[in-house]
Structures are given as C-alpha cells and as structure tokens.
RODO-2510 file (C-alpha; in nm, 4 decimals, decimal comma):
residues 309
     n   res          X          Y          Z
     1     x    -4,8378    -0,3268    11,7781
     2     x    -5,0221    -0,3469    12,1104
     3     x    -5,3466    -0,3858    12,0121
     4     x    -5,4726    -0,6279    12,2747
     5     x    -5,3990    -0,4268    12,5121
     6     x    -5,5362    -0,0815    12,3306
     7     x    -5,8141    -0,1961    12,1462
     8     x    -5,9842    -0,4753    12,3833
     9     x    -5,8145    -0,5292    12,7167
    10     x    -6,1345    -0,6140    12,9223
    11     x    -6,3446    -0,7839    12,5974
    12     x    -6,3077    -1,1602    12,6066
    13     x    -6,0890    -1,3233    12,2877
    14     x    -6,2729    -1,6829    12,2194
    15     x    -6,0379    -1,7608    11,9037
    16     x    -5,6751    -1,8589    12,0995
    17     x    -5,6048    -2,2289    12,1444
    18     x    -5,6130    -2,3695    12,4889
    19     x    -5,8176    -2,0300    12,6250
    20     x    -6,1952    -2,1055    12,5926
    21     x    -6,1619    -1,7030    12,6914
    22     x    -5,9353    -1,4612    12,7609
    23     x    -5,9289    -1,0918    12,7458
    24     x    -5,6686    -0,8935    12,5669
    25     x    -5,4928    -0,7923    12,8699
    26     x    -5,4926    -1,1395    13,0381
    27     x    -5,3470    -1,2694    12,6757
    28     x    -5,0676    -0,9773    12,6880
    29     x    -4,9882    -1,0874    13,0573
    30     x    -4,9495    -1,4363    12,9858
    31     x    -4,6906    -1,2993    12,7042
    32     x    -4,5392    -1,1127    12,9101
    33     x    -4,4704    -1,3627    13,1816
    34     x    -4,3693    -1,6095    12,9130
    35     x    -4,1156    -1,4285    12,7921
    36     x    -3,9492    -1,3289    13,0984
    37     x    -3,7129    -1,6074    13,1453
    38     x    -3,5135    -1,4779    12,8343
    39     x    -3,4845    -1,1231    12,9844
    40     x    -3,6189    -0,9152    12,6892
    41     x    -3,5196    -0,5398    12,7365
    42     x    -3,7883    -0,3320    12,6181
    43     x    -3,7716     0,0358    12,5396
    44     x    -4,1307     0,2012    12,5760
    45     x    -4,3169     0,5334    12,5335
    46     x    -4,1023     0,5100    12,1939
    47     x    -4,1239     0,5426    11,8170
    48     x    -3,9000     0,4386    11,5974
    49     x    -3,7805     0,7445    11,3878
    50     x    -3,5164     0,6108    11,1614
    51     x    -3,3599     0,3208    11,0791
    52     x    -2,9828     0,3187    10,8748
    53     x    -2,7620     0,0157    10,7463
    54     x    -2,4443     0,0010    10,9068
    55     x    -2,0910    -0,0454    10,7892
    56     x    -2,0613    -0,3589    11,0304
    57     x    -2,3565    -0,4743    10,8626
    58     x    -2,5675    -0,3956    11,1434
    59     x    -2,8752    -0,1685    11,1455
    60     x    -2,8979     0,1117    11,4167
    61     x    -3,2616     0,1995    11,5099
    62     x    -3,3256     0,5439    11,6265
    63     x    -3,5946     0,6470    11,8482
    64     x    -3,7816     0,9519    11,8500
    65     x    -3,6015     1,0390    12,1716
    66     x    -3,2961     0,9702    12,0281
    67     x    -3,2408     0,6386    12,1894
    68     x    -3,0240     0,4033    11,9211
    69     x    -3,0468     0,0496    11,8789
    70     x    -2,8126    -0,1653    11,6816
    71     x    -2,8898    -0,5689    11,5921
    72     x    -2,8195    -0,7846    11,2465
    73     x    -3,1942    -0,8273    11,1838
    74     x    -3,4286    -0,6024    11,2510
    75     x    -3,8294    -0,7596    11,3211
    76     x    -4,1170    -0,5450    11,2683
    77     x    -4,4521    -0,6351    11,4601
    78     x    -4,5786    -0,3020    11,4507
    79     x    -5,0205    -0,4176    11,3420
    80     x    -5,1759    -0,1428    11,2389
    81     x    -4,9527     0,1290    11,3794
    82     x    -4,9547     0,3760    11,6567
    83     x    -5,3430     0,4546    11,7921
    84     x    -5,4802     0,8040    11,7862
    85     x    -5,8441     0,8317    11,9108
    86     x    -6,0634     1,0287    11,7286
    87     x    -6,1883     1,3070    11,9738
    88     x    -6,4601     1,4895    11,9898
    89     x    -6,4472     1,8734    11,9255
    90     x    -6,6109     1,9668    12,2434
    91     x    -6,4871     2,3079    12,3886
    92     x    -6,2394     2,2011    12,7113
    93     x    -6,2179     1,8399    12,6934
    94     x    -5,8235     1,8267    12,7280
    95     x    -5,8705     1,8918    13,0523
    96     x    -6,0521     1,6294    13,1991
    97     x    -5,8138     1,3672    12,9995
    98     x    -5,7326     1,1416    13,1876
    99     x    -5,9193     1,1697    13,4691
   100     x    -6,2826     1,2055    13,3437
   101     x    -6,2890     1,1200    12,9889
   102     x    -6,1235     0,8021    12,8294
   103     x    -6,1276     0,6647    12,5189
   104     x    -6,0335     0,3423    12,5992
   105     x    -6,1361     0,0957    12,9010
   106     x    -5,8496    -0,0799    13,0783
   107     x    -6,0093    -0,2008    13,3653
   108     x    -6,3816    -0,2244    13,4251
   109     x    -6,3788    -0,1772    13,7832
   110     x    -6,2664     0,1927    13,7498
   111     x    -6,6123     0,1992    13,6504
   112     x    -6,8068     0,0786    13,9287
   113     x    -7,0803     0,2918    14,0880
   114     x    -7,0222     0,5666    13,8534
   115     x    -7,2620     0,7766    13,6575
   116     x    -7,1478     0,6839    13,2923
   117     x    -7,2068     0,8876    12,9856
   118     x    -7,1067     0,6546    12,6624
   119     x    -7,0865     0,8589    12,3362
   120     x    -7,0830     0,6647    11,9778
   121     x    -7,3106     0,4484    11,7181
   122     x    -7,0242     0,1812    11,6324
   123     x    -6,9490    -0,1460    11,7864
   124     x    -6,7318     0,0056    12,0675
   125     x    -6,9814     0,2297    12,1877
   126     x    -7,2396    -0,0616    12,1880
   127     x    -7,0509    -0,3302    12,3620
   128     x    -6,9490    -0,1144    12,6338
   129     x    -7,3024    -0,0304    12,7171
   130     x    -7,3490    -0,3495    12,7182
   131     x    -7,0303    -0,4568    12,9195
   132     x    -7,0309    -0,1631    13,1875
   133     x    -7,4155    -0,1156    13,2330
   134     x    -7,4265    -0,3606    13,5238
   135     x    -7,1227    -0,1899    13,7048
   136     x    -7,2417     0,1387    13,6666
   137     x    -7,4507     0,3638    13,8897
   138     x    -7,6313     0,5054    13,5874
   139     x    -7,5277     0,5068    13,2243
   140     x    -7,6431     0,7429    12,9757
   141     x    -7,5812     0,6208    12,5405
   142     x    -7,5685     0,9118    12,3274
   143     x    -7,5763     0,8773    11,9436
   144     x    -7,6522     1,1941    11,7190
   145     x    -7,9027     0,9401    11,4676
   146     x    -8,1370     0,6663    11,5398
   147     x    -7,9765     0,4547    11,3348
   148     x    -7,6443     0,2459    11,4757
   149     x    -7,3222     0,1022    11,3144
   150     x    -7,2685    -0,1702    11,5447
   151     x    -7,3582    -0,5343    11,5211
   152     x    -7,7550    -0,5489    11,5253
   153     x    -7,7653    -0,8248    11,7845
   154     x    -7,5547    -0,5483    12,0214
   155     x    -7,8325    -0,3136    11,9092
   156     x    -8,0992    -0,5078    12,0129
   157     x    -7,9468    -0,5700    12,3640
   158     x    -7,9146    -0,2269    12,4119
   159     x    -8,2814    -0,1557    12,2980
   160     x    -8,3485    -0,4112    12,5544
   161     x    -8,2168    -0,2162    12,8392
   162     x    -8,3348     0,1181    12,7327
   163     x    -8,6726    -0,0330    12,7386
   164     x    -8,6453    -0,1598    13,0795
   165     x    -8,5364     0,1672    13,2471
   166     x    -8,1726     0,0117    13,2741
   167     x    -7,9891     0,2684    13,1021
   168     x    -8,0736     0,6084    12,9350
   169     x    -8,0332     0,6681    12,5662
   170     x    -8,0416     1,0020    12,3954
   171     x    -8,0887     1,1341    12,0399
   172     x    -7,8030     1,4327    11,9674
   173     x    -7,4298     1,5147    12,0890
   174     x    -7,2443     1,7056    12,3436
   175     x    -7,1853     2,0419    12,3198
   176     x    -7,0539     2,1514    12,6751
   177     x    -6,8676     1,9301    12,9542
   178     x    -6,9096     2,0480    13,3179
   179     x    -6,6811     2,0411    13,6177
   180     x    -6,3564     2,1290    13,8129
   181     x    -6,0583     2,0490    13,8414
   182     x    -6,0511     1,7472    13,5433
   183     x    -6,3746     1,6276    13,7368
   184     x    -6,6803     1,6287    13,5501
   185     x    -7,0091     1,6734    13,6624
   186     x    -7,2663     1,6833    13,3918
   187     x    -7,2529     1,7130    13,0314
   188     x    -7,5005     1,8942    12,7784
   189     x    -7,6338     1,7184    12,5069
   190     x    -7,7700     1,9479    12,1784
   191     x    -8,0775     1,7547    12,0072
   192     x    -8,1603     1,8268    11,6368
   193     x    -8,4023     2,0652    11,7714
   194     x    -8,1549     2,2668    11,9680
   195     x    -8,2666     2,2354    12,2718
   196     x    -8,0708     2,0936    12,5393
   197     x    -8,0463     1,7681    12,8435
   198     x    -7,8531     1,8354    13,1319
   199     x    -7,7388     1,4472    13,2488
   200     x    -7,4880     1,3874    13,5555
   201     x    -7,1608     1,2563    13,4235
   202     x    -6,8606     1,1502    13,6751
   203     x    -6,6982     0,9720    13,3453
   204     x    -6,7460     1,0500    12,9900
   205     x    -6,6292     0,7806    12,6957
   206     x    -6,6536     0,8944    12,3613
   207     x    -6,6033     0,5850    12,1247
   208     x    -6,5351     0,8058    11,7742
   209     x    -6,3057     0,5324    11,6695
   210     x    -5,9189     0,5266    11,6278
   211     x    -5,6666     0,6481    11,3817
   212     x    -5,3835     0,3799    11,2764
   213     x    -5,0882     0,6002    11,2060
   214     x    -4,7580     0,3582    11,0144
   215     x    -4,5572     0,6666    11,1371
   216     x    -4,1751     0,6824    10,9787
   217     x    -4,1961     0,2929    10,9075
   218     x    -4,3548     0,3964    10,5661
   219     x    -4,0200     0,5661    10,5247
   220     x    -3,8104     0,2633    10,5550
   221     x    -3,7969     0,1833    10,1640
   222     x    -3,9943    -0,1485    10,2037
   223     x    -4,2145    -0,1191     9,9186
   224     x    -4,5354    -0,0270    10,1052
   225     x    -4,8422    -0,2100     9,9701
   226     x    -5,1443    -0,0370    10,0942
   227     x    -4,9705     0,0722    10,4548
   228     x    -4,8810    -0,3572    10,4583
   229     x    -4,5361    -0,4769    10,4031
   230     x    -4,4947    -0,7409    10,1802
   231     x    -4,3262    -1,0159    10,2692
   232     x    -4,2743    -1,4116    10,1404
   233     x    -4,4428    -1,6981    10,3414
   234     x    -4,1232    -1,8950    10,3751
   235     x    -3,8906    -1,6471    10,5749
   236     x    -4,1328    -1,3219    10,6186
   237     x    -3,8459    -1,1258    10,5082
   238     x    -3,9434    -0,8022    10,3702
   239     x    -3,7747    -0,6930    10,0249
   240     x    -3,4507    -0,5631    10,2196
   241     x    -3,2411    -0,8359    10,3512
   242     x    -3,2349    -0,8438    10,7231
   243     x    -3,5673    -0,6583    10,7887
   244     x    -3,8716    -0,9398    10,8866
   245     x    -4,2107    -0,8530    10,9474
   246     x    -4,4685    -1,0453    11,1067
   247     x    -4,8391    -0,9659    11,2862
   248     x    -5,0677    -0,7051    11,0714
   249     x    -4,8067    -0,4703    10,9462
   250     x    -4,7176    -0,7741    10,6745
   251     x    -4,9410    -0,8764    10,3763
   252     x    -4,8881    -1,1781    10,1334
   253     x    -5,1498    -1,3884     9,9400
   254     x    -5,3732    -1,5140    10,1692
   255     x    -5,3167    -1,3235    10,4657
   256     x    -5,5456    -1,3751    10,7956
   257     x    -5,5363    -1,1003    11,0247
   258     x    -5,5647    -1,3351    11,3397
   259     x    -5,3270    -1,3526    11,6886
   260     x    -5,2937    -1,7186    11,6014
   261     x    -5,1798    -1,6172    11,2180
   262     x    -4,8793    -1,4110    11,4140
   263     x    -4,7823    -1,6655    11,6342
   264     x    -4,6969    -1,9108    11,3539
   265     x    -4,5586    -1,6472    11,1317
   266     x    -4,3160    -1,5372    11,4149
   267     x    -4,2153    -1,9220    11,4970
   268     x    -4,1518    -1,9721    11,0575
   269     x    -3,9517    -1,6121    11,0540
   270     x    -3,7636    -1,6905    11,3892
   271     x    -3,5449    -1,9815    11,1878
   272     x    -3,4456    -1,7626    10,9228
   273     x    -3,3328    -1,4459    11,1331
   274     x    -3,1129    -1,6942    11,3227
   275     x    -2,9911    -1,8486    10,9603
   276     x    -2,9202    -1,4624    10,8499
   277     x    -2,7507    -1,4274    11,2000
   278     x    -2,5371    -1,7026    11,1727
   279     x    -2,5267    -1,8459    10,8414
   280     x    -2,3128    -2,0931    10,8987
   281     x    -2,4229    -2,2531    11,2480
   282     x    -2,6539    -2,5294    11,2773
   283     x    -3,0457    -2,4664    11,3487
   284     x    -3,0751    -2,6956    11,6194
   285     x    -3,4757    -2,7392    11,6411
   286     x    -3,6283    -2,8887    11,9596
   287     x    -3,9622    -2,8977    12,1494
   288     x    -3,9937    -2,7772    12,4942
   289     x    -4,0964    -3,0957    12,6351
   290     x    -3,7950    -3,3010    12,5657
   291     x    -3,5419    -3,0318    12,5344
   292     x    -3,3313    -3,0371    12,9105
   293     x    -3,1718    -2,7223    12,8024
   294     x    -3,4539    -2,5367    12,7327
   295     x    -3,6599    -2,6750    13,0631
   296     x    -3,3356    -2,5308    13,2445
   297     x    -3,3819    -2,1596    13,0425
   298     x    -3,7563    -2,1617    13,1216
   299     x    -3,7015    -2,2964    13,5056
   300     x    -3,9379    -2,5745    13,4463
   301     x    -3,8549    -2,6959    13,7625
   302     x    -3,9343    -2,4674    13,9647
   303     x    -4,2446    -2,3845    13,8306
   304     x    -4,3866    -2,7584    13,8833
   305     x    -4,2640    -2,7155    14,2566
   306     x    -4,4176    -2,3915    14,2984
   307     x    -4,7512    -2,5556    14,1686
   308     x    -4,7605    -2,8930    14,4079
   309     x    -4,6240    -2,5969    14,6603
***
C-alpha cells in the first residue's frame, strides 16, 4: 500500500470524514500517530517474497531480505502494489536521481525559488503546474502534442497562465539533461521540427505515470481476479483460511476504491481475525468513549491535559 503518501502527499483529500481537507501525508501522519499507543513494529524498505503454512499452524512471511515473520493470520493491505515510475529514456538521467529529477513531490517547499521544468500531458503533470507555479522561480510545461490527458478544467488553468506570461509551455520532449555533479542546469527540448530550446532547469519532474507491480503476492495461490483478491464482505477472508485482505488489493461485488471503503473493511475483518485467533474467546466489542480500558491504552488522559496545557 502507501499510496497517500506516494501518489498525493502534498494534494488535498476532500472525501475523509471530519477533514474538510487534508493531504495524503497529513492523513498518513495522523495514522501514524494514532496507532502509536499499540506499539506496531514495522519492517520497511521490504517486500514480501514468500509466504508458507506452518506446522504450528502459523504462517512465516519472508522478506526479500530474508527477514521472517510468523503470526496466525496474515492481513494483506497491499492497494495497487509496489510503484515504479515510468522514466523517461533520456541519456544520463540516473544520475541526477534524487537530487535533480523526481518523480514524485513530497514536500512543496523543496520547490521554492527554483527554476522548474514539469514534463507530462496527464493529470499529474497538470496539477503540479498548477500547484508549484506560485512557489517557483520559473516553471517551464513540456508536452510532446498539443493535445492533454488531464482534466480540461486543469487544462484551462494552465492555458490561463501560459497566456499571462506566468509559466512557459513548450511543444516537444527532452533529449539531453545538463549539469554536474547530479545538479542540473538546463535541459534540451527536441520539437517536431528538430530543432532545439535550451531552458534553465535546477529541477526536472517528469510525470510519465507509474507502474503498479502485485510482486510475489500473485504467487500466494489466492485465486487472483484481475491482479484483485477476492474476498467475502462478511469476514474479507480471502479463499485460504487465515489470509484477509482489505484496501485495493481486494475485489467483491460492489467494490469502492475509497480510503473510507478501507477503513470499514479493516474494522468488519478485524472481528474475524481475532475469532480465527481465538476461536473460543469472547469478542468483547466496545466504543472508545465509554471503554476505561481502552482510554487507559490510548492515554486519553494525558492527551486532554496536554491540550488545556
């Protein structure tokens, strides 16, 4: 999963109750801190490689750096898969990775004052001209056709600014990047014609798009449907006892590919990983507001003094 966080951490979500807006990595820092009284341990930089039913009963998850796991359930959240941008074959370009040429935006301020050279036709390319335009020092759109993918309101905008001298488009791609060093300087842009614009460029962003890769999950014998795992609306167990799936990665009649969507089918396929845990314990179901012992886990306490504090 992580696609808050990789697709849209600085555009503003307007579909999560209680936020009138929030940005994808404002919603995955709220997560984050809400989680934190339970002491999650999380093993990043990761993929899982293989996963194998134990004698005990247990699974044991291995990692592609041959980290294993063991647990009685295993719960897969994993959206669309792991990202891979789609990069542009420009001679050189590994080596300003990183330091002048992203393919995502994490924070807009790294931005500011810069001379910005945005390549792409699609909705990404479009709303960060829109988005980074008033931060930047200058802020070149290339396409290689008139003609644009993205939403035609976006379009318009952009028309808008072209018009008034706010940013630069230009017709064609890039051919060449230069700099030193991993710091760009300029890029060169081929037109139909073949001739060629020098423009300044301290950071390039191509926005080609992104490649979902399932990775060895499609190798888990869960009876695939599409690259979705299919799973019921009463537990969201997949076809193999013990394995869950919630978020993206599942499919089932119906099926709304919304944050809010996986929030209620995580809460539904929590109470039946704890009845497969412990099938003969008692599901004890309480709400946060009444429930003393779960004020006490989450340190409600404290948190209302450090507010009137």
């Amino acid at each position: 999963g992580g696609q808050c966080a990789e697709l849209y951490p600085e555009k503003p979500i307007y579909d999560i109750p209680g936020y009138p807006e929030i940005t994808g990595q404002q919603l995955t820092d709220k997560l984050m801190e809400q989680i934190e009284p339970f002491h999650p341990a999380f093993h990043l930089n990761q993929m899982a490689e293989k996963l194998e039913k134990q004698e005990n009963g247990n699974w044991q998850l291995t990692t592609d750096i041959g980290t294993k796991l063991e647990a009685p359930v295993v719960i897969i959240a994993a959206g669309g898969g792991s990202f891979v941008p789609k990069k542009p074959p420009i001679p050189g370009i590994e080596e300003y990775e990183g330091t002048s040429v992203f393919y995502a935006v994490r924070k807009m301020e790294q931005f500011k004052d810069k001379k910005l050279v945005i390549v792409g036709g699609g909705d990404s390319a479009l709303d960060w001209t829109l988005n980074l335009q008033p931060l930047a020092k200058q802020l070149t759109l290339i396409h290689r056709r008139p003609e644009f993918r993205a939403h035609t309101d976006s379009v318009n905008k952009m028309r808008a600014l072209e018009n008034e001298g706010k940013i630069n488009f230009q017709l064609g791609q890039v051919k060449e990047l230069k700099g030193e060093n991993g710091q760009l300087s300029s890029v060169i842009i081929e037109h139909k014609d073949k001739t060629t614009t020098e423009v300044e460029c301290d950071c390039l962003l191509p926005f080609f798009g992104l490649t979902m890769k399932l990775g060895p999950i499609a190798d888990f014998g869960l009876n695939l449907h599409e690259n979705l795992i299919p799973v019921d609306t009463e537990k969201f167990e997949t076809s193999t006892p013990g394995i869950f799936a919630v978020g993206d990665i599942n499919h089932y009649p119906g099926k709304l590919k919304l944050i809010l969507s996986g929030f209620h089918e995580a809460a539904l396929m929590s109470r039946q990983a704890f009845r497969y845990i412990y099938p003969d314990a008692k599901l004890k179901f309480e709400y946060t507001t009444s429930s003393s012992s779960l004020q006490e886990k989450l340190d409600i306490e404290t948190a209302k003094d450090k507010k009137r504090a």
